[in-house]
C-alpha positions in Angstrom: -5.6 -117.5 15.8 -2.9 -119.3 13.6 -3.2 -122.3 12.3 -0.1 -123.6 15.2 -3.3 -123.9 17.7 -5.8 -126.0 15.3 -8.1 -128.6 17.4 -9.5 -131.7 16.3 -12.8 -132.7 17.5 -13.1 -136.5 15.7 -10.4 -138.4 16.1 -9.9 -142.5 16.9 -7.1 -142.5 19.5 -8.2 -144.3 22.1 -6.5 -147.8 21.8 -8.3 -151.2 22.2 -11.8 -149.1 21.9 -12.7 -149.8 18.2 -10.9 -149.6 14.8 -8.6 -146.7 15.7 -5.2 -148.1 17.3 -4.6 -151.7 19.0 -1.5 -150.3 21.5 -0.7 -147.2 23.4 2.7 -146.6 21.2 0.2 -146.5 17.9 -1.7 -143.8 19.6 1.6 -141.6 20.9 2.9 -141.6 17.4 -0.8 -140.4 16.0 -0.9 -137.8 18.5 2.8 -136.7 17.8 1.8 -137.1 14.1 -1.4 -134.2 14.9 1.4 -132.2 17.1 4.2 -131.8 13.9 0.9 -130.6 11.9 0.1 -128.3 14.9 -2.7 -129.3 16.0 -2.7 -128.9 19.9 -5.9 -131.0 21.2 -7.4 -133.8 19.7 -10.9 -135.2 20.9 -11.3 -139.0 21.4 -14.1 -139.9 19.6 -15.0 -144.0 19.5 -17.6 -145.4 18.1 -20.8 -145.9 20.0 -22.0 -148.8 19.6 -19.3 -150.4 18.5 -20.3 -154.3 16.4 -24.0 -153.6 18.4 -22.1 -152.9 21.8 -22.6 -149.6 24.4 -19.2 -148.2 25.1 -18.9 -147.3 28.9 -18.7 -143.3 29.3 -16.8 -143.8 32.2 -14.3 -146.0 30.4 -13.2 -143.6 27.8 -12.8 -141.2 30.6 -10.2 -143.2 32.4 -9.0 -144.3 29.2 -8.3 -140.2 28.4 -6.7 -139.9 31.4 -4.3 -142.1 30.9 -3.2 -141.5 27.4 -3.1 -137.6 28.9 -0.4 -139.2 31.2 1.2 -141.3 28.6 1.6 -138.0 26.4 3.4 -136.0 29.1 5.9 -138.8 29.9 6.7 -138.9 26.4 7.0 -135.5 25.6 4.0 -135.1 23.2 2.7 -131.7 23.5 -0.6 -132.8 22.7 -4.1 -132.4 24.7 -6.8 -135.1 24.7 -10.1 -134.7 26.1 -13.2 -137.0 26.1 -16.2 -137.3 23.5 -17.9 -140.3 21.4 -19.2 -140.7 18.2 -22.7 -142.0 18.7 -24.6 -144.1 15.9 -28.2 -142.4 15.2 -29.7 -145.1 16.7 -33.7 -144.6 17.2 -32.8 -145.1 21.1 -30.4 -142.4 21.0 -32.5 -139.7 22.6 -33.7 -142.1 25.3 -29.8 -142.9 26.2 -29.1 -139.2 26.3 -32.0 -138.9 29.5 -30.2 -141.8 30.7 -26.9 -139.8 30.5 -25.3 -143.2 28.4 -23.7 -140.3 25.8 -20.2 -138.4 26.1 -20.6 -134.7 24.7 -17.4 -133.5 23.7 -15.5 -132.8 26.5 -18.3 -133.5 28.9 -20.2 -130.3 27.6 -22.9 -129.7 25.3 -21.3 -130.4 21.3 -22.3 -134.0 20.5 -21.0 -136.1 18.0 -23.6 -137.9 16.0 -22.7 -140.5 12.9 -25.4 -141.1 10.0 -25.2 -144.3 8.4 -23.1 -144.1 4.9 -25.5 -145.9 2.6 -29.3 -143.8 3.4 -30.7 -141.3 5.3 -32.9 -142.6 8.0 -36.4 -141.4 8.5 -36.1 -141.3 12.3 -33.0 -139.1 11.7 -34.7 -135.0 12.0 -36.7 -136.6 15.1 -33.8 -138.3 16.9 -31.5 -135.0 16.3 -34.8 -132.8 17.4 -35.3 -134.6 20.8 -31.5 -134.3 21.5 -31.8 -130.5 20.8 -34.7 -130.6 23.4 -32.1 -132.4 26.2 -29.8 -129.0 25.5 -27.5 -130.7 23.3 -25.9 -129.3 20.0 -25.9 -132.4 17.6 -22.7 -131.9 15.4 -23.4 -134.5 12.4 -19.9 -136.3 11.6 -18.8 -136.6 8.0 -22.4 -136.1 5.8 -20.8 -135.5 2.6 -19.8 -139.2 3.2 -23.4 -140.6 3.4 -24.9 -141.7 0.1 -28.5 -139.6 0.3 -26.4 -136.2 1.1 -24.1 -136.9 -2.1 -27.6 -137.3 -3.8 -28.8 -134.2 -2.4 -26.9 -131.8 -0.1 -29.6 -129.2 0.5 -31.0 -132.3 3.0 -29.0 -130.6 5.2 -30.1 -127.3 4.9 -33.2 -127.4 7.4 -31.1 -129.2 10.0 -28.4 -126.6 9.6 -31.1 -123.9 9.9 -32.5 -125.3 13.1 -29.1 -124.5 14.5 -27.2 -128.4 13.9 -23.9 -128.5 13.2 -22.0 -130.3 10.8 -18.3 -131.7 10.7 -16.8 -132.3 7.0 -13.3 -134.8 7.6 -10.0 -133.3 5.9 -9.6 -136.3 3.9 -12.6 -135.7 1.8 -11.5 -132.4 0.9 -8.4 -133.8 -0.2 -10.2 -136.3 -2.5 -8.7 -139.4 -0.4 -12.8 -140.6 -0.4 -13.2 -140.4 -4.1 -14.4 -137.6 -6.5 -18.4 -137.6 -5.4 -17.5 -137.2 -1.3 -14.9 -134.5 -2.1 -17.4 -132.4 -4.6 -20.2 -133.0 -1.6 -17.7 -131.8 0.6 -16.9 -128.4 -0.9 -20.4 -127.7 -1.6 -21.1 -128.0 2.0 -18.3 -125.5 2.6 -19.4 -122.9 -0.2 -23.0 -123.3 0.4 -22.4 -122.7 4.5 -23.0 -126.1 5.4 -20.3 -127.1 7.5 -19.3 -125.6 10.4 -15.5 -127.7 11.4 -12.8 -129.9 9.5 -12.0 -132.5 11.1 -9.6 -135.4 11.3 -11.4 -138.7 11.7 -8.3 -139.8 12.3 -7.9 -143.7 12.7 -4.0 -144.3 12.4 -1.0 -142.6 12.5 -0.2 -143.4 8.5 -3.3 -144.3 6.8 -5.5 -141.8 8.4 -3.3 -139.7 10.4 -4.4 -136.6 12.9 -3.6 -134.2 9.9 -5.7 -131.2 9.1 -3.4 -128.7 7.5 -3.5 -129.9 4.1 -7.5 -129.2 4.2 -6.9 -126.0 6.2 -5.4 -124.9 3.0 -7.9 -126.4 0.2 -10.7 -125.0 2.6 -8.8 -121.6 2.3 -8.8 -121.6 -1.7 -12.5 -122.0 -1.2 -14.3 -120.4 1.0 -11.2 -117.9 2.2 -8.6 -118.1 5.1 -10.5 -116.4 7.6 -13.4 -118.7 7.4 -11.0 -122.0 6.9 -9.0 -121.0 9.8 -12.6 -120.5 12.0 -13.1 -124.4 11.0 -10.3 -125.7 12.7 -9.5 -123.3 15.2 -12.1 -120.7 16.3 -15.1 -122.9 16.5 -13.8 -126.0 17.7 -12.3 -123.9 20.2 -16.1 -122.9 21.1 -17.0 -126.5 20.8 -14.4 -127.7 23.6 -15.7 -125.0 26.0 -19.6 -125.4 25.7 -19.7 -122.1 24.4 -22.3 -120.9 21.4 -21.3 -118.9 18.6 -23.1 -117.9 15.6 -22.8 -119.1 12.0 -23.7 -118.1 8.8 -27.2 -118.8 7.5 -26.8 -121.7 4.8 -27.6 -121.1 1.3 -29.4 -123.4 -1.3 -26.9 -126.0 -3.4 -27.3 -125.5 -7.1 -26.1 -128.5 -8.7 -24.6 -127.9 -12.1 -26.2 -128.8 -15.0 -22.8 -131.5 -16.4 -25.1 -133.0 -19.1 -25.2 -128.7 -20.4 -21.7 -128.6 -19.4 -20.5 -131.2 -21.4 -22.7 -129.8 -24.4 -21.7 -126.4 -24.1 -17.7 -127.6 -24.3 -17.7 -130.1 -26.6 
């Protein structure tokens, strides 16, 4: 699979729903912004809760729909399909029995945002349970969250247990400062990420683009395996299909204070 056919499961293109775009001509332009990178599908992702409110399932659906529509009118050659990105919230498990989640694409990959600034004691629980209702918790952006940057082997049991985890394009590329992109690539070397993803918000300051991190990925971890984390498995993810993954290895940070003695 080339990278022409790439597919991006995060993504804030829905407009009016939270911080992505405010009109329907900002989101065209993102999603003809993903199409001259080549990706082919992006997966609208908004924020649940968004400032302490639900968002409707039903609404994003519709709302899909009709960006679909808006897309084929103006010649975008671009898919969209349905997902959120829900806030682990201790009630997250108990809205999942009460079907008030959106896997991606209706399926059984869902999103599921850690707060940036700690790592919540509920969170192993809340992704356990979730696991028990038959879904796959994908865990958006962790090299972003101030605990992981501290220590990235937190995410080595919840990897082994079979969670997923998505590192965004623009932390590989640095764009989140020199801490989330090192956390970043160790995730990738050390088999802790599983798909590169957009995050996209904007079509300028943080556009549907994924090809400049296809290509740093490759220089780290190898083409084959870069091209699996934007193509191959979010290909799975879009279907409800399983695949396999590698087992994750332990992080060892280097020693920089030896480092800096060894080179002086």
């Amino acid at each position: 699979m080339s990278a022409l056919s790439m597919i991006d499961i995060h993504t804030h293109i829905l407009p009016g729903f939270d911080d992505g775009p405010a009109t329907i001509e900002e989101a065209l332009e993102m999603a003809a912004v993903a199409a001259r990178d080549g990706v082919r599908c992006l997966v609208a992702t908004p924020h649940d809760p968004y400032y302490g409110h639900a968002v409707d399932c039903r609404q994003v659906e519709l709302a899909v729909d009709d960006l679909r529509g808006a897309l084929v009118s103006a010649g975008v050659e671009v898919d969209v399909l349905p997902g959120l990105e829900m806030s682990l919230t201790t009630d997250i498990a108990h809205r999942a029995r009460q079907g008030q989640v959106l896997a991606i694409n209706r399926a059984r990959y869902l999103l599921v945002e850690l707060p940036f600034q700690l790592y919540p004691p509920h969170t192993d629980q809340c992704l356990f349970e979730l696991q028990l209702q038959g879904y796959v918790p994908i865990i958006a952006h962790p090299e972003r969250n101030a605990a992981i940057q501290r220590d990235v082997n937190l995410l080595e049991p919840l990897v082994t247990r079979g969670i997923l985890a998505q590192v965004t394009a623009d932390s590989l590329m640095g764009s989140f400062g020199p801490k989330t992109r090192e956390t970043a690539e160790a995730m990738l070397t050390c088999y802790l990420a599983h798909v590169i993803a957009s995050d996209a918000h904007s079509p300028t300051a943080r556009p549907p683009v994924l090809s400049d991190a296809l290509r740093r990925a490759a220089e780290l971890v190898g083409p084959e395996r870069a091209n699996e984390m934007v193509c191959t498995i979010p290909q799975a993810i879009i279907a409800g299909e399983r695949f396999e993954v590698p087992s994750p290895v332990r992080h060892r940070a280097r020693n920089r204070w030896l480092s800096w003695r060894i080179t002086r």
